[in-house]
Backbone as CSV, one residue per row, in Angstrom:
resi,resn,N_x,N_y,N_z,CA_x,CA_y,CA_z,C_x,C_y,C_z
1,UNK,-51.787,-16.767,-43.420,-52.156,-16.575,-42.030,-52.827,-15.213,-41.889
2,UNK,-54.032,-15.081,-41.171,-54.537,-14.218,-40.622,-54.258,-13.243,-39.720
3,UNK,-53.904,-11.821,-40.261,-53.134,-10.851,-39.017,-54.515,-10.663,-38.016
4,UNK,-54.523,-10.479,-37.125,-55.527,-10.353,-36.009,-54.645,-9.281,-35.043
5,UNK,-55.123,-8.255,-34.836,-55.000,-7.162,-34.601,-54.688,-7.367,-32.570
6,UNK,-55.942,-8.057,-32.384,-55.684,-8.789,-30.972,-55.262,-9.482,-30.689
7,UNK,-54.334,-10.523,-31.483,-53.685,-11.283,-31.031,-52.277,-10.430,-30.238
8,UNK,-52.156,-11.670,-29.737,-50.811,-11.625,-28.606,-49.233,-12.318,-29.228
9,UNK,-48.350,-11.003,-29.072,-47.439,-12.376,-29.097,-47.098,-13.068,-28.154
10,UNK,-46.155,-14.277,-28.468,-45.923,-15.165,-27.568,-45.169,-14.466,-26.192
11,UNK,-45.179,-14.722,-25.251,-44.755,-14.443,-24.121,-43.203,-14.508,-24.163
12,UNK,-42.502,-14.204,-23.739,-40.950,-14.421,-23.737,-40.152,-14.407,-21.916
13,UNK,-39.732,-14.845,-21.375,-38.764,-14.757,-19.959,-37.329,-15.138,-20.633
14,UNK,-37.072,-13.873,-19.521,-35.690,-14.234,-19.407,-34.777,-15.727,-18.804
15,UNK,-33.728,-15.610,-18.988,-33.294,-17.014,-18.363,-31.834,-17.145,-18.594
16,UNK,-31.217,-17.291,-17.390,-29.581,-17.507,-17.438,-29.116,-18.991,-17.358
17,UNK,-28.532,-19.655,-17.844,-28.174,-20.903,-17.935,-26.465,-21.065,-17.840
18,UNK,-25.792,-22.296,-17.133,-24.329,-22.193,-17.603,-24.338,-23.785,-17.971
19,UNK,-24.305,-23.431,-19.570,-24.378,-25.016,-20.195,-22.907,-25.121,-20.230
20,UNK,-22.295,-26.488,-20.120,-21.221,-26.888,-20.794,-20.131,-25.842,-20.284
21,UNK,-20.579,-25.406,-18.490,-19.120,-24.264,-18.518,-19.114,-23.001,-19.128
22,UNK,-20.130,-22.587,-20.133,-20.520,-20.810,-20.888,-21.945,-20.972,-20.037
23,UNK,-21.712,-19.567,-19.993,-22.671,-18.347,-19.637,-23.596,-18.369,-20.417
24,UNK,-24.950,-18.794,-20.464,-25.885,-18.317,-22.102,-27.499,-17.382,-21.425
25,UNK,-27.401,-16.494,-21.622,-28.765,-15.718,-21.505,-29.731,-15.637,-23.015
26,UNK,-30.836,-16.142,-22.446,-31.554,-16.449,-23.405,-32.995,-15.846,-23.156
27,UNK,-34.002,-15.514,-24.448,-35.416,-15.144,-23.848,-36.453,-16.034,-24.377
28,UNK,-36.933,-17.117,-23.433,-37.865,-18.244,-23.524,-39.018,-18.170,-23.523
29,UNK,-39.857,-18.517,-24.350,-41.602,-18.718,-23.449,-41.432,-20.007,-22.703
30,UNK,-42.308,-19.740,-21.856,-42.625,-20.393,-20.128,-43.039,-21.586,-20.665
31,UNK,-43.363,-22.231,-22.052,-43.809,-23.543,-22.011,-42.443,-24.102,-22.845
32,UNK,-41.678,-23.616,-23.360,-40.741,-24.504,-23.883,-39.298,-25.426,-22.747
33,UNK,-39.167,-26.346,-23.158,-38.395,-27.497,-22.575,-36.942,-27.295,-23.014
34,UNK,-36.281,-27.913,-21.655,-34.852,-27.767,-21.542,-34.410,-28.435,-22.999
35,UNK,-34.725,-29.773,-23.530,-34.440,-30.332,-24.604,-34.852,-29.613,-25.430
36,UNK,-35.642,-28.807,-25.952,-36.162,-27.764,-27.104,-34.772,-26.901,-26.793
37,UNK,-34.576,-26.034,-25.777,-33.944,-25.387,-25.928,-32.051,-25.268,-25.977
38,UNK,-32.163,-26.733,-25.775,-30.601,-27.495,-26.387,-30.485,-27.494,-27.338
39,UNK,-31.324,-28.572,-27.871,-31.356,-28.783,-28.974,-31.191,-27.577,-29.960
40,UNK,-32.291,-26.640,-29.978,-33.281,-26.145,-31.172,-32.532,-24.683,-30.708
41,UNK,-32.306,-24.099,-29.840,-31.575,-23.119,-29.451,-29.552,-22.015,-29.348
42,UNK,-29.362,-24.249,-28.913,-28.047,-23.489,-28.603,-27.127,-24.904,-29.420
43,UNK,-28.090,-25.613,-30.479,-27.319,-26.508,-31.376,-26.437,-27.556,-30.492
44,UNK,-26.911,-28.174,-29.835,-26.675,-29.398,-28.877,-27.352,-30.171,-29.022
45,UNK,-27.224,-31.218,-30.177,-27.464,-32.449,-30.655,-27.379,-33.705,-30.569
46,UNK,-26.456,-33.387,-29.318,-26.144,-34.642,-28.294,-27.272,-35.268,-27.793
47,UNK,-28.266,-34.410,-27.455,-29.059,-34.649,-26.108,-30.611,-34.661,-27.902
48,UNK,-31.109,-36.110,-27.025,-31.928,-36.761,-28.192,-33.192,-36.363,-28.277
49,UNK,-34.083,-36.352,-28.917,-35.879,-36.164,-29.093,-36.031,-38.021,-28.670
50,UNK,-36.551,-38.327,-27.875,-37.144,-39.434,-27.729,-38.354,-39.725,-27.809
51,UNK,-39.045,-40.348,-27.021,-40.231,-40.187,-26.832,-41.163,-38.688,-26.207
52,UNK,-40.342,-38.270,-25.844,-40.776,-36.883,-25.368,-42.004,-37.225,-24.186
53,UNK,-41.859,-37.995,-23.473,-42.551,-37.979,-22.387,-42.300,-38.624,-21.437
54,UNK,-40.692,-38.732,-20.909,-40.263,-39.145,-20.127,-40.157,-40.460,-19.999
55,UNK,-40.295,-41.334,-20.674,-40.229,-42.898,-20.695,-38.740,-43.024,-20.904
56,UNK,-38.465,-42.986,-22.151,-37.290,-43.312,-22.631,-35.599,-43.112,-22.559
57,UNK,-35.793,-42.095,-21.854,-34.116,-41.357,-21.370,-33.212,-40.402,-22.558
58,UNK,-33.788,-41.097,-23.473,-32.785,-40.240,-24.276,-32.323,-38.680,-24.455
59,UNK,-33.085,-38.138,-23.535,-32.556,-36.321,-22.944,-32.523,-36.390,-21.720
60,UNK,-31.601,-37.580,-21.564,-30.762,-36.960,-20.075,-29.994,-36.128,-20.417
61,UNK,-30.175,-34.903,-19.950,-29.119,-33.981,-19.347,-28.634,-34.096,-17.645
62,UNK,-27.177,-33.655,-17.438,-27.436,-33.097,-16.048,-27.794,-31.869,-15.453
63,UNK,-28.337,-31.270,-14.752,-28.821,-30.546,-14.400,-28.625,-30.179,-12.630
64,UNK,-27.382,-29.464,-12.429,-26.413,-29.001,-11.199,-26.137,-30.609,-10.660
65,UNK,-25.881,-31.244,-11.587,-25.344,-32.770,-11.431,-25.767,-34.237,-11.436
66,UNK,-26.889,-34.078,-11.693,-28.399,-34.161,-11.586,-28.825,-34.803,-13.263
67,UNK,-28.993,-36.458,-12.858,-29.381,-36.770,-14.043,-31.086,-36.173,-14.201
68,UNK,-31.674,-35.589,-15.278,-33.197,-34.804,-15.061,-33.058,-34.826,-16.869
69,UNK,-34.162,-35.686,-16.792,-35.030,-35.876,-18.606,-35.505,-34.404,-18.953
70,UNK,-35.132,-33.890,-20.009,-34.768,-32.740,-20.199,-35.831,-32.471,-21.006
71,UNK,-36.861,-33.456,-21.644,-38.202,-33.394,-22.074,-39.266,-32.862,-21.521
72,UNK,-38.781,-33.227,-19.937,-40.371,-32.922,-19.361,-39.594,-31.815,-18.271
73,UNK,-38.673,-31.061,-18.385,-37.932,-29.997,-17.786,-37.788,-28.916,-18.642
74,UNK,-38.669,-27.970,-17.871,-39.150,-26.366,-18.656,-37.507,-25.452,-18.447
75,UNK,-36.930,-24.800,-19.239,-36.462,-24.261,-19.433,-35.943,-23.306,-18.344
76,UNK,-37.360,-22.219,-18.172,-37.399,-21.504,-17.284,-36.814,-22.021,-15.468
77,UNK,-37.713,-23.097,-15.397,-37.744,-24.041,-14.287,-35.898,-24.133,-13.852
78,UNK,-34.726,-23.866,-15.071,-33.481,-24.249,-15.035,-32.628,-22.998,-14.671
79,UNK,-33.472,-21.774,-14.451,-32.973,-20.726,-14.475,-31.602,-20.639,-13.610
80,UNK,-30.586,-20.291,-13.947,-29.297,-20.437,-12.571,-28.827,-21.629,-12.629
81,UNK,-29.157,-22.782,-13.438,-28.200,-24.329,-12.859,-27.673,-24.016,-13.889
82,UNK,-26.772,-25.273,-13.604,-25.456,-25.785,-14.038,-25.970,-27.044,-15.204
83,UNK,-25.837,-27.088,-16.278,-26.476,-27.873,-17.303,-24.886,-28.534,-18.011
84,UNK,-25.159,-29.620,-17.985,-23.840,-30.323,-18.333,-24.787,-31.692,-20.022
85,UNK,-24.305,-31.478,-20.964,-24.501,-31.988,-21.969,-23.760,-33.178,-22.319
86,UNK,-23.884,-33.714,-22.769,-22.751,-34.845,-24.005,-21.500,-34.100,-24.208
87,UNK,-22.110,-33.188,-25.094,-21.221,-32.194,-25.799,-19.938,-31.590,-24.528
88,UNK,-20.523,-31.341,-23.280,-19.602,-31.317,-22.166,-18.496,-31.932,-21.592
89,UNK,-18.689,-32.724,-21.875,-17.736,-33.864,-20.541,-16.513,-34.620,-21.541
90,UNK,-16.572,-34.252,-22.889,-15.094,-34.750,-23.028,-15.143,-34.404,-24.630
91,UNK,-13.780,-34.599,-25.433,-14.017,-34.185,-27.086,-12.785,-35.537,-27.616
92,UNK,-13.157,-35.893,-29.066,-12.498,-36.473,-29.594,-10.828,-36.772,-29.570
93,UNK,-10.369,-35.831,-28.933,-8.800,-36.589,-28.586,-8.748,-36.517,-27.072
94,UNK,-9.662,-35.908,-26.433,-9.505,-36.312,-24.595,-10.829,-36.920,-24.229
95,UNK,-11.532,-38.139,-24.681,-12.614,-38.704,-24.563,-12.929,-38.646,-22.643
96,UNK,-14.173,-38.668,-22.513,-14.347,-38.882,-21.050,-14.213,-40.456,-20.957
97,UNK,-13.470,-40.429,-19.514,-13.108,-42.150,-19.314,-14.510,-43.225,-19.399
98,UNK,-15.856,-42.226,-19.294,-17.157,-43.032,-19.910,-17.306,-43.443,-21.069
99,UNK,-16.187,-42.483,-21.945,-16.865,-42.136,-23.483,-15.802,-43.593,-23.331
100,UNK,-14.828,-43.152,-23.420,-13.675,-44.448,-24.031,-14.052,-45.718,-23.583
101,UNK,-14.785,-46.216,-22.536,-14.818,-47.744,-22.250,-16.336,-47.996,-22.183
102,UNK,-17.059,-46.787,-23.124,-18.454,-47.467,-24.034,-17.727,-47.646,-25.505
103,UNK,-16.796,-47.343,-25.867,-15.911,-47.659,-26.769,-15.318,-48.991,-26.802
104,UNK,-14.454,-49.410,-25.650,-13.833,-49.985,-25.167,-14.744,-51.704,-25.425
105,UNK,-15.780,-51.440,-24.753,-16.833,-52.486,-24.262,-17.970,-52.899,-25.327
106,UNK,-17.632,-52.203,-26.405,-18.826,-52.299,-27.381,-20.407,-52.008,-27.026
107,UNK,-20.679,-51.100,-26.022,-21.556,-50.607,-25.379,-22.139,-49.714,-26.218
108,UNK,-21.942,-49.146,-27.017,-22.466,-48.310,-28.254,-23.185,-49.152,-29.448
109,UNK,-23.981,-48.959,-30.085,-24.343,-49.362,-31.705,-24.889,-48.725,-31.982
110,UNK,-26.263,-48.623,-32.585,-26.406,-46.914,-33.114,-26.359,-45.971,-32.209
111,UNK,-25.897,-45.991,-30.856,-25.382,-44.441,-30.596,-26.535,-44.018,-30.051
112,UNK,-27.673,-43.711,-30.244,-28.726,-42.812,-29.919,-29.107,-43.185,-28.617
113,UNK,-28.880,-43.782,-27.479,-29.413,-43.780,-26.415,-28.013,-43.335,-25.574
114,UNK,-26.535,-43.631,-26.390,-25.287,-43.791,-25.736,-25.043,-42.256,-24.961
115,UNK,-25.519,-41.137,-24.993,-25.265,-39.645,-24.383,-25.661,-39.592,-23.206
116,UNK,-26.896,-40.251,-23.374,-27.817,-40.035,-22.127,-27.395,-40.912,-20.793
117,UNK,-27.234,-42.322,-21.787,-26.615,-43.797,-20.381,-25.190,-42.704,-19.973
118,UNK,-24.269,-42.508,-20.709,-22.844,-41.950,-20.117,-23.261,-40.834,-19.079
119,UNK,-24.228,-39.879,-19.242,-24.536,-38.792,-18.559,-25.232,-39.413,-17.225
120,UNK,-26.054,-40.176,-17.064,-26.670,-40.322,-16.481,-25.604,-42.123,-15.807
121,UNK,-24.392,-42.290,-16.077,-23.545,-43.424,-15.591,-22.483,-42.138,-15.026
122,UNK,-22.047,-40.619,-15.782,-21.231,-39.915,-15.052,-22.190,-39.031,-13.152
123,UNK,-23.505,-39.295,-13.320,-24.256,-38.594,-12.075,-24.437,-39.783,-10.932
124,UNK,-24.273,-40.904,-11.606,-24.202,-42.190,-10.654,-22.777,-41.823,-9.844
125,UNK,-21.903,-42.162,-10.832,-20.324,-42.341,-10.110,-19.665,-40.932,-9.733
126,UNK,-20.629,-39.787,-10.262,-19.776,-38.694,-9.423,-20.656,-38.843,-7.637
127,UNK,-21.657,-39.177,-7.305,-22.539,-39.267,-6.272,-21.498,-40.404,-5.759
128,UNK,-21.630,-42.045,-6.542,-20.897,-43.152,-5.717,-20.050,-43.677,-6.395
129,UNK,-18.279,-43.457,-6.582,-17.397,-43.774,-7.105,-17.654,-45.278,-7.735
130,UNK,-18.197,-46.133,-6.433,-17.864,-47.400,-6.601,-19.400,-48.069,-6.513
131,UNK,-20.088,-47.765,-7.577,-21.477,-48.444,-7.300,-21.205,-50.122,-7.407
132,UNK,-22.348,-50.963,-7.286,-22.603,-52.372,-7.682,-23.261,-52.300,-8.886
133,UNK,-22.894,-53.942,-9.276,-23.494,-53.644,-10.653,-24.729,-53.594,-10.556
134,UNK,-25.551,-53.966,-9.582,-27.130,-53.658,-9.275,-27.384,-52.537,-9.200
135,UNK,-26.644,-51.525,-8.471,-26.680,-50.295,-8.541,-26.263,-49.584,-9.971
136,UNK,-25.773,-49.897,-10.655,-25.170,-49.641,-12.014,-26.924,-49.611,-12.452
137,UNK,-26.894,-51.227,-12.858,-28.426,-51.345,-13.291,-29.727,-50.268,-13.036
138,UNK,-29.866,-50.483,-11.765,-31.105,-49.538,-11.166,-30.750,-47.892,-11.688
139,UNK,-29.582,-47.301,-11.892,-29.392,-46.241,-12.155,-29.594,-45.675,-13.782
140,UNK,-29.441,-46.629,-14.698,-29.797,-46.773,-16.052,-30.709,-47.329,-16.244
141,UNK,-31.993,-47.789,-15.350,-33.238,-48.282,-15.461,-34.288,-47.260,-16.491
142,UNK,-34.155,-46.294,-16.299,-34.581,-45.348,-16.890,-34.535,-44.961,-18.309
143,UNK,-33.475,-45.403,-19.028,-32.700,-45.493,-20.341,-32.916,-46.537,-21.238
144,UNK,-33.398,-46.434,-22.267,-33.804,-47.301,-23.162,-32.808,-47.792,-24.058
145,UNK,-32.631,-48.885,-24.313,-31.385,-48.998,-25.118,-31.879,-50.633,-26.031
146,UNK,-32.089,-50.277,-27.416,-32.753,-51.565,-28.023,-31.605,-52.348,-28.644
147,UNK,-30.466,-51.980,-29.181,-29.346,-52.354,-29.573,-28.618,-53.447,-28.955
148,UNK,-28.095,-52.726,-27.292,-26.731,-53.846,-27.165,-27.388,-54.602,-25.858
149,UNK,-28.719,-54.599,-25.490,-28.909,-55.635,-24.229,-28.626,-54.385,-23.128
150,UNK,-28.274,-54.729,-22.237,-27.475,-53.793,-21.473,-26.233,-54.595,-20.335
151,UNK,-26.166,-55.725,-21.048,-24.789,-56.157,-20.448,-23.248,-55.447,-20.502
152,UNK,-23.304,-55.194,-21.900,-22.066,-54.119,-22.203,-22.096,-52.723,-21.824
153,UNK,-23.221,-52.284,-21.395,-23.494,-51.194,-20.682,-23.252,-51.024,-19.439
154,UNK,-23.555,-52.053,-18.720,-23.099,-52.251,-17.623,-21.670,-52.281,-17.239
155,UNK,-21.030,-53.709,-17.964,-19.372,-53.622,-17.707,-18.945,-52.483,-18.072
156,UNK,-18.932,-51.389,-19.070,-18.528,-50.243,-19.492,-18.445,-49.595,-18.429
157,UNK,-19.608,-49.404,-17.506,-19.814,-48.515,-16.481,-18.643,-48.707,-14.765
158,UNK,-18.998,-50.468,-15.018,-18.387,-50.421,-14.191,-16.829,-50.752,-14.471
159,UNK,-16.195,-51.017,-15.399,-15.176,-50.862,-15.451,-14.538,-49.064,-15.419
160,UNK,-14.690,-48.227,-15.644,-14.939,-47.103,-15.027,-14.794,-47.163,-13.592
161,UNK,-15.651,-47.276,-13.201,-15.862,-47.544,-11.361,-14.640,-48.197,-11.060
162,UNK,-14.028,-49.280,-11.728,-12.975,-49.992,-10.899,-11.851,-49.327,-10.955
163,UNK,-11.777,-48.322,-11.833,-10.406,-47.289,-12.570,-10.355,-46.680,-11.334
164,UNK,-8.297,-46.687,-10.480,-8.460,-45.634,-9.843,-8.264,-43.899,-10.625
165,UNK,-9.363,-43.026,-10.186,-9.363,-42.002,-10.656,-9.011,-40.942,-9.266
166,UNK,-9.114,-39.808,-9.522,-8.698,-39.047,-8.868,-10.397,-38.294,-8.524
């Protein structure tokens, strides 16, 4: 590579984030994406490379509760929210009651779309406890899932919904 005397380096901003409940201050250039900077930044592998242009869902994050494709969501743009991951909402011996009855329901097979539907099935039912399954549907419209159909996706979700929770 060519040193060039005039070149620039890359630009950098600041940026406060509270992923997953921590505090993370970080220094971004203005074109990199919330999913770059999960991913590739703070090792959150939950949240997928998909298509990277918003079709597919697989980087749903939430975002101050807020299902928001984390592909086509700049970093900067997140400054101050509340960023809730996969990696967030529950761990191997206290599963989130999403995680356990995509378990439950056989709603999983390879996994790679399963972070995003739960994240984006936990921003449905924290908004409406008790959606329909049409409403279930329309809310995971967005989410690509080539594996299980999305029948088992559905009952998963809404069996959830029928759980009394607190």
């Amino acid at each position: 590579m060519r040193y060039d005397a005039d070149m620039v380096e890359p630009q950098v901003e600041p940026v406060r984030l509270e992923v997953n409940g921590i505090e993370r201050r970080l220094f971004v250039a203005p074109h990199r994406t919330l999913l770059e900077t999960l991913r590739e930044d703070l090792g959150l592998t939950g949240t997928k490379h998909g298509c990277e242009l918003g079709e597919c869902g697989a980087c749903t994050v939430l975002v101050d509760g807020v299902a928001v494709l984390s592909c086509l969501a700049l970093t900067l743009d997140a400054d101050g929210a509340e960023i809730v991951t996969i990696e967030g909402i529950g761990s191997v011996s206290h599963p989130h009651p999403l995680q356990r009855s995509f378990a439950d329901h056989g709603a999983a097979q390879c996994g790679y779309c399963t972070p995003a539907m739960i994240l984006t099935a936990k921003a449905l039912l924290d908004r409406d406890p008790h959606p329909t399954d049409r409403e279930i549907t329309e809310a995971i419209a967005g989410n690509m899932c080539r594996c299980t159909g999305y029948l088992p996706i559905v009952r998963a979700i809404a069996a959830v919904a029928a759980e009394d929770r607190p």
